[in-house]
C-alpha positions as a Markdown table, in Angstrom:
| # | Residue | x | y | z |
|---|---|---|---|---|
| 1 | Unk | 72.6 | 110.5 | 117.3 |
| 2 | Unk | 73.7 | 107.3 | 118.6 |
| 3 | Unk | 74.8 | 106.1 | 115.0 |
| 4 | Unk | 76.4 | 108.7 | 114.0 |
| 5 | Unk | 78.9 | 109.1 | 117.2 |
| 6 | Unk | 79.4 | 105.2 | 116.3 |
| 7 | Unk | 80.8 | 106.0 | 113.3 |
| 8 | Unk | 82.9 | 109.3 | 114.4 |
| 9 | Unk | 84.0 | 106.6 | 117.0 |
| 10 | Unk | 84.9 | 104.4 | 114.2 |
| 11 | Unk | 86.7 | 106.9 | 112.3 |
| 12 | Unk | 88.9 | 107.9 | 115.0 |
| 13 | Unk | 89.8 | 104.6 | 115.9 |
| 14 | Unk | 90.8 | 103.4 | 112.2 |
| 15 | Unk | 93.2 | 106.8 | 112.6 |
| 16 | Unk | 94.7 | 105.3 | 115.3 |
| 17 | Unk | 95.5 | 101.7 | 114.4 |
| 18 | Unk | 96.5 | 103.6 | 110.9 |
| 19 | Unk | 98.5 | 106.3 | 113.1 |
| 20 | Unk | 100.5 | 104.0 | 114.9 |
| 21 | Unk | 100.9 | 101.6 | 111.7 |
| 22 | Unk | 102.7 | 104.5 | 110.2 |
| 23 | Unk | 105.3 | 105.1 | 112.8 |
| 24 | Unk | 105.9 | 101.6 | 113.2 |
| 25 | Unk | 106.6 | 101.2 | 109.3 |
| 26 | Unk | 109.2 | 103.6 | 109.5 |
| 27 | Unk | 111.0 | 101.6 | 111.8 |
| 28 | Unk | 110.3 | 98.5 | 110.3 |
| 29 | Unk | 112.0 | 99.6 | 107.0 |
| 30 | Unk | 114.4 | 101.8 | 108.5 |
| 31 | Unk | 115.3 | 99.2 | 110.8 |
| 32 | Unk | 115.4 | 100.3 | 114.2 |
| 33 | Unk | 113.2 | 100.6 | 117.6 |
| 34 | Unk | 110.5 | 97.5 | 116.2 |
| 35 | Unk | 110.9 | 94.2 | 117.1 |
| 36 | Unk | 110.6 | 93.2 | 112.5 |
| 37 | Unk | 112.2 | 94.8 | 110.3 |
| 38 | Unk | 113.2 | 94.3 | 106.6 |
| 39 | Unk | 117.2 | 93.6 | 106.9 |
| 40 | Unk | 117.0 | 91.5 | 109.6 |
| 41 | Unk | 118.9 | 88.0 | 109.7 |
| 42 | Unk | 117.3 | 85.3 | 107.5 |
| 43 | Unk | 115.7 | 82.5 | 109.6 |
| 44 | Unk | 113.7 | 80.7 | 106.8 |
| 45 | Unk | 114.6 | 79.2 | 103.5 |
| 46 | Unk | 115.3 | 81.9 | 100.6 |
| 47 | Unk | 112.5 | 80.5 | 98.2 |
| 48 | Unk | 109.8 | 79.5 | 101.4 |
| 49 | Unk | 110.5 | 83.3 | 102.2 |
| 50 | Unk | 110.1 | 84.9 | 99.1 |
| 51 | Unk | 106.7 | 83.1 | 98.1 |
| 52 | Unk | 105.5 | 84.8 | 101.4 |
| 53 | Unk | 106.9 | 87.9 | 100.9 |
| 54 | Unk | 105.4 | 88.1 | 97.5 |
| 55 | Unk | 102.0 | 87.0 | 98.9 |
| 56 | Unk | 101.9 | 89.8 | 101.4 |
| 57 | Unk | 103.2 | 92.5 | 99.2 |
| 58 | Unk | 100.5 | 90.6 | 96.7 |
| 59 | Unk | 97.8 | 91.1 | 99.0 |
| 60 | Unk | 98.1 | 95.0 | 100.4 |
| 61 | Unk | 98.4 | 96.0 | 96.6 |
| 62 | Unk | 95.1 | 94.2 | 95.7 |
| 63 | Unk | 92.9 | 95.5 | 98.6 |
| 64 | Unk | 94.8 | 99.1 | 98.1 |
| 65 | Unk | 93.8 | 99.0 | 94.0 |
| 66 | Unk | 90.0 | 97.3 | 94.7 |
| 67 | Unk | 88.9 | 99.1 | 97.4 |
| 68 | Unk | 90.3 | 102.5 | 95.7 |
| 69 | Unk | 88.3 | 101.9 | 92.9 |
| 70 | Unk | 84.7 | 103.9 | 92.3 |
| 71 | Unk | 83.0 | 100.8 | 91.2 |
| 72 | Unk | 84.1 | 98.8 | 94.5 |
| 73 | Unk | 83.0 | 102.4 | 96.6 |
| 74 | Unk | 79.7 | 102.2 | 95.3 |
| 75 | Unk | 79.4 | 98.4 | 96.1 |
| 76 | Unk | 80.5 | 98.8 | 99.2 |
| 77 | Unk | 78.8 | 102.1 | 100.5 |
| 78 | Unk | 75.2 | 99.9 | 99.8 |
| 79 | Unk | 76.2 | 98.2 | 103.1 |
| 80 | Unk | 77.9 | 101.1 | 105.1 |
| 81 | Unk | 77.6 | 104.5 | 106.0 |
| 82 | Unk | 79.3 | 106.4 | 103.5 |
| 83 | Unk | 81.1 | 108.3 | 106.0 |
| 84 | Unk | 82.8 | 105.2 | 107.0 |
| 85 | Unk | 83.7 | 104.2 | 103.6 |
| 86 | Unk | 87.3 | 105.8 | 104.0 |
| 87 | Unk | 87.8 | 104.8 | 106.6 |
| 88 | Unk | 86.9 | 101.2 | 106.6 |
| 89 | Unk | 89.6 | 101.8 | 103.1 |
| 90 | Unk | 92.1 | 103.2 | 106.0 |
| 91 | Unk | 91.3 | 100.3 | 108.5 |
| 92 | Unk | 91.5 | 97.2 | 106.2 |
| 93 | Unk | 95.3 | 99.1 | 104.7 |
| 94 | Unk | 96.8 | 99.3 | 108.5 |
| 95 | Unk | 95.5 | 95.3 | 109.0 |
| 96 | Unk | 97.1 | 94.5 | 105.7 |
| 97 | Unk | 100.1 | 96.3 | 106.8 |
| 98 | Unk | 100.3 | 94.9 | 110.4 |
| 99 | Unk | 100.3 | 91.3 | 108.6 |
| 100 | Unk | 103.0 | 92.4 | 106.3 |
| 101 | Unk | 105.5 | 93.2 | 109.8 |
| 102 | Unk | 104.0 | 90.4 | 111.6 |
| 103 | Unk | 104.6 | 87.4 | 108.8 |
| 104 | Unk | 107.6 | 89.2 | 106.8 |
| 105 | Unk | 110.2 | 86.9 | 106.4 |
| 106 | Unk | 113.7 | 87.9 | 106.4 |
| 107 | Unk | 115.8 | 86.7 | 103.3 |
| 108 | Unk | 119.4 | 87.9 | 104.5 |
| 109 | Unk | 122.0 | 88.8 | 101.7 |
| 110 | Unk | 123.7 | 92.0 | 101.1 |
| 111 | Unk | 123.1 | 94.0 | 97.9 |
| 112 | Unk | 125.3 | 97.0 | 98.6 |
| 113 | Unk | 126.5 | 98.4 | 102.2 |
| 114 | Unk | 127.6 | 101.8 | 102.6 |
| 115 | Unk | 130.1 | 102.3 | 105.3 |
| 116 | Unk | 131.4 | 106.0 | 104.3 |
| 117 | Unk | 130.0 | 108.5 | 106.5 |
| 118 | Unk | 128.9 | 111.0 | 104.4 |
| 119 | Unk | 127.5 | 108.2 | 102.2 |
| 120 | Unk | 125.7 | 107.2 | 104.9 |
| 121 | Unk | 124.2 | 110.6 | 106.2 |
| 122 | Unk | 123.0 | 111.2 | 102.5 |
| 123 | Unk | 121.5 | 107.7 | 102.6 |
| 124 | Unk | 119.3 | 108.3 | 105.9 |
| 125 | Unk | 119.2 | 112.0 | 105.2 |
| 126 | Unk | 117.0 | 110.7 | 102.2 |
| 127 | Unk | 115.4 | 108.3 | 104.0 |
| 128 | Unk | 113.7 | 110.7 | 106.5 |
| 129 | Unk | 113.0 | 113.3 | 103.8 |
| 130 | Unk | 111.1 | 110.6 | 102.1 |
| 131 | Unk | 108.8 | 110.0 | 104.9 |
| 132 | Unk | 108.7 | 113.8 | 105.7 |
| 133 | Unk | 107.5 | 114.4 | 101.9 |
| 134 | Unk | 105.0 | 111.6 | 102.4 |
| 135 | Unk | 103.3 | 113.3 | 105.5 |
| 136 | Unk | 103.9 | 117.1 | 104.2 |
| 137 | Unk | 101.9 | 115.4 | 101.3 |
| 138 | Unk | 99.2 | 114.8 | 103.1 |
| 139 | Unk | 98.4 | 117.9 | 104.3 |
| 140 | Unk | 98.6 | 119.6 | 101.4 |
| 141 | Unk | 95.9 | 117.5 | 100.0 |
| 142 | Unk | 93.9 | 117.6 | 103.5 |
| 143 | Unk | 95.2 | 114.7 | 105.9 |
| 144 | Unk | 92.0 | 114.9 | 107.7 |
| 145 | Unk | 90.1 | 114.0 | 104.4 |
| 146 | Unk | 92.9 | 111.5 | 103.0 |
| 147 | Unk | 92.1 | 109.4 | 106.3 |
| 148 | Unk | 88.3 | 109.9 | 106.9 |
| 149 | Unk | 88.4 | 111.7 | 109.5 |
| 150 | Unk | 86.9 | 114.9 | 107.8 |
| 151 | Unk | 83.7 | 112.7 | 106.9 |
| 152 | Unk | 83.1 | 111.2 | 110.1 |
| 153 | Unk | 82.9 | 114.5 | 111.5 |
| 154 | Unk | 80.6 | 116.2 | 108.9 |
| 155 | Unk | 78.3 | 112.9 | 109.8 |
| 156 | Unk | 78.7 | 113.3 | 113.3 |
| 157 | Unk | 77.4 | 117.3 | 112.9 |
| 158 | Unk | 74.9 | 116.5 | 110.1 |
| 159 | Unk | 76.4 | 118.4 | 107.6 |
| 160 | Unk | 76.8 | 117.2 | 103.9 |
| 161 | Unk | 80.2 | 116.2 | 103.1 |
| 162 | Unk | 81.6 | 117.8 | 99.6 |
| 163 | Unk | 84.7 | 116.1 | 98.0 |
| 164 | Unk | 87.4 | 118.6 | 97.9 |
| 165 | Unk | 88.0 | 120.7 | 94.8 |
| 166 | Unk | 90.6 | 120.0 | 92.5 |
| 167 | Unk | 94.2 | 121.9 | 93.7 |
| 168 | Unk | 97.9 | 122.1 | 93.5 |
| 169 | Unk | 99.1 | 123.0 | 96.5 |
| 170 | Unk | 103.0 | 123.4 | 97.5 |
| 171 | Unk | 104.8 | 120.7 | 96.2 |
| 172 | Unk | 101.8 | 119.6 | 93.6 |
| 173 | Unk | 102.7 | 122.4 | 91.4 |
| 174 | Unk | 106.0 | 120.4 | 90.6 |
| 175 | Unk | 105.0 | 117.0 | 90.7 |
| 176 | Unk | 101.7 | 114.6 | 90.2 |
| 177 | Unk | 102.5 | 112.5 | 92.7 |
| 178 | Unk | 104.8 | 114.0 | 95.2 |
| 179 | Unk | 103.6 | 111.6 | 98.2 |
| 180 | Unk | 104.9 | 109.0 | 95.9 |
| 181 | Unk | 108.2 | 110.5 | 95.5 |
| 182 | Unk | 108.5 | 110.4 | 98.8 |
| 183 | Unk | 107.8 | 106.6 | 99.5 |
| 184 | Unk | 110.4 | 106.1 | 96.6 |
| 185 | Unk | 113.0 | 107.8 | 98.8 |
| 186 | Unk | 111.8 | 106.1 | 102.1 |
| 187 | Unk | 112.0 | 102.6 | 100.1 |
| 188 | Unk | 115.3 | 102.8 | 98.6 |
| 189 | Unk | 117.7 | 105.3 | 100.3 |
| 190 | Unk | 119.7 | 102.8 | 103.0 |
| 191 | Unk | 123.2 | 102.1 | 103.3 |
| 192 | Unk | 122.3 | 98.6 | 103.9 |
| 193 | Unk | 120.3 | 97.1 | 101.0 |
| 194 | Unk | 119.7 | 92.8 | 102.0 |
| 195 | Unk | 118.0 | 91.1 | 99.4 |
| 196 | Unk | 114.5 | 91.3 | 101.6 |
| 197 | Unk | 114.6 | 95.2 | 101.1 |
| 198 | Unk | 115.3 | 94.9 | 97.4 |
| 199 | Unk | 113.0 | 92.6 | 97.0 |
| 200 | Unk | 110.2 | 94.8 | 99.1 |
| 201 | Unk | 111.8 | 98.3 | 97.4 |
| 202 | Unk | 111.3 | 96.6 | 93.9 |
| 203 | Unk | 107.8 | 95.3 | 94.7 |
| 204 | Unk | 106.6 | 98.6 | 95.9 |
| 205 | Unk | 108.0 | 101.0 | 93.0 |
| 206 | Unk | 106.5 | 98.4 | 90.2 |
| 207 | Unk | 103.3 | 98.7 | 92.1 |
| 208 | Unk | 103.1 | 102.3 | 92.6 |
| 209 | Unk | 103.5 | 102.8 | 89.0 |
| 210 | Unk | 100.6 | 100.6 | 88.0 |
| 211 | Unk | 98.5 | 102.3 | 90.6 |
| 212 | Unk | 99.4 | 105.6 | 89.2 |
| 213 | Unk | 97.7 | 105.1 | 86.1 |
| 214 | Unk | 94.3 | 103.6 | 87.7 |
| 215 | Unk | 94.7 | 106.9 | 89.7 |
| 216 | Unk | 94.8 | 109.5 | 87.4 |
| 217 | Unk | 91.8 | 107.7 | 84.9 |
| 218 | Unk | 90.0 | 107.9 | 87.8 |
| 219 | Unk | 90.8 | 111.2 | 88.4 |
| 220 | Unk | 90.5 | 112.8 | 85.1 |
| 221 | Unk | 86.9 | 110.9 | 84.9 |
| 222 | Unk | 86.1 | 113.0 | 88.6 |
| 223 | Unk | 87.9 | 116.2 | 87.6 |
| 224 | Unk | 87.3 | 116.4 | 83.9 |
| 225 | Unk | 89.7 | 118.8 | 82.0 |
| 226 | Unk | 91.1 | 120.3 | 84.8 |
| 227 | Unk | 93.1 | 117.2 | 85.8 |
| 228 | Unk | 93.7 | 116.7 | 82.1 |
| 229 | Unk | 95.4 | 120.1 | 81.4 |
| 230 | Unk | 97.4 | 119.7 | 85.2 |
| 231 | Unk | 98.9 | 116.6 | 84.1 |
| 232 | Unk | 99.7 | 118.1 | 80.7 |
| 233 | Unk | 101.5 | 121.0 | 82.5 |
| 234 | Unk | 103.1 | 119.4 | 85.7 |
| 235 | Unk | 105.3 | 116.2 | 85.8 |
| 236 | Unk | 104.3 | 113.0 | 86.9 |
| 237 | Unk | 107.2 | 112.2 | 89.1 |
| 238 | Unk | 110.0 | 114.1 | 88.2 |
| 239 | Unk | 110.3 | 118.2 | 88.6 |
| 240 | Unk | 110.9 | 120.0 | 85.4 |
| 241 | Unk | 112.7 | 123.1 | 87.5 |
| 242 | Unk | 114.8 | 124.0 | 84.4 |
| 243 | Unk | 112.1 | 124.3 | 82.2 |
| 244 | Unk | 109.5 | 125.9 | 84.4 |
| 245 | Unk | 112.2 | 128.7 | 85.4 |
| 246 | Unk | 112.2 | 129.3 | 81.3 |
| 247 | Unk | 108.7 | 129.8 | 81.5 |
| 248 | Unk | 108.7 | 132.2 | 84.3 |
| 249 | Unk | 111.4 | 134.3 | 82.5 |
């Protein structure tokens, strides 16, 4: 009994630290009510910052890809609980992130500034619907299970954990990847674009399309021809409205 409320204990506490990671991103690359952020002033030399920049960004994307992967899984669930396996995934992606707002290094520059206020609400209206799609994302797909939280507590009560059968819920009838869409808005909609955000925006997109692909094999080796017909019916990023209202008429 003793192990398994260790690692419900566990589970809830990599929430947490990833909880309160989350909120404190959206500051960070919004840029207000954090003490780092992307756009702030530059304080070290443009090449010294970059390499570091690079590194960090560098770093999140190869413990997000390896530790995604169901070769590393298996590896890695030989010397944990398998409960814990996602989150010990959520845990090491928070301390990555933490290190990104801790060492990021500002590069200064401006790449485009929008001072037109209805230019400007678009720009942050779009910014908080991309983090709203990222979270609404979530749920859809289960939150609880996405974070580990839903297999720390079937541990804790003894009961088998399942993986979750293959749906398209809400917004995954229109889009693959919605929660993806969403980080692309949260990444690039901002009237004030310093060459530290571009740099980070940039990163992130050329990243998430790689990962895309190691996704879906992955998930077309789990889910067979079901994932194989979805992805030959729904979009992988961007909605086909026009054509689907054809098909419904």
């Amino acid at each position: 009994m003793s192990r398994r409320l260790g690692v419900l204990a566990y589970g809830l506490l990599c929430y947490a630290i990833f909880f309160a990671t989350f909120l404190y991103a959206i500051g960070f690359v919004g840029g207000f009510l954090v003490p780092t952020t992307l756009d702030a002033p530059a304080s070290t030399p443009l090449g010294r910052a970059l390499l570091i920049n690079l590194g960090l960004l560098a770093a999140f994307a190869l413990q997000h890809s390896v530790m995604a992967r169901p070769a590393f899984k298996n590896w890695w669930t030989r010397r944990v609980p398998v409960a814990a396996e996602r989150s010990t995934y959520v845990l090491a992606s928070s301390v990555l992130l933490i290190a990104l707002f801790a060492f990021w290094q500002p590069m200064g520059g401006v790449v485009w500034h929008v001072d037109h206020p209805l230019g400007r609400a678009a720009l942050h209206a779009g910014f908080g619907f991309g983090w709203l799609l990222v979270l609404v994302s979530t749920f859809l797909i289960n939150h609880f299970d996405l974070f580990g939280l839903r297999q720390v507590w079937k541990y804790f009560r003894g009961v088998d954990y399942r993986p979750l059968r293959f749906s398209t819920p809400g917004f995954y009838r229109f889009v693959r990847h919605p929660l993806y869409v969403g980080w692309f808005f949260s990444f690039w909609c901002t009237p004030h674009m310093t060459i530290a955000h571009l740099v980070f925006a940039v990163m992130t997109t050329a990243y998430i399309l790689v990962a895309i692909q190691l996704e879906e094999r992955d998930l077309r080796t789990f889910h067979g021809d079901d994932y194989v017909e979805y992805q030959q019916r729904v979009p992988m990023l961007i909605p086909r409205f026009r054509a689907r209202r054809r098909l419904a008429a």
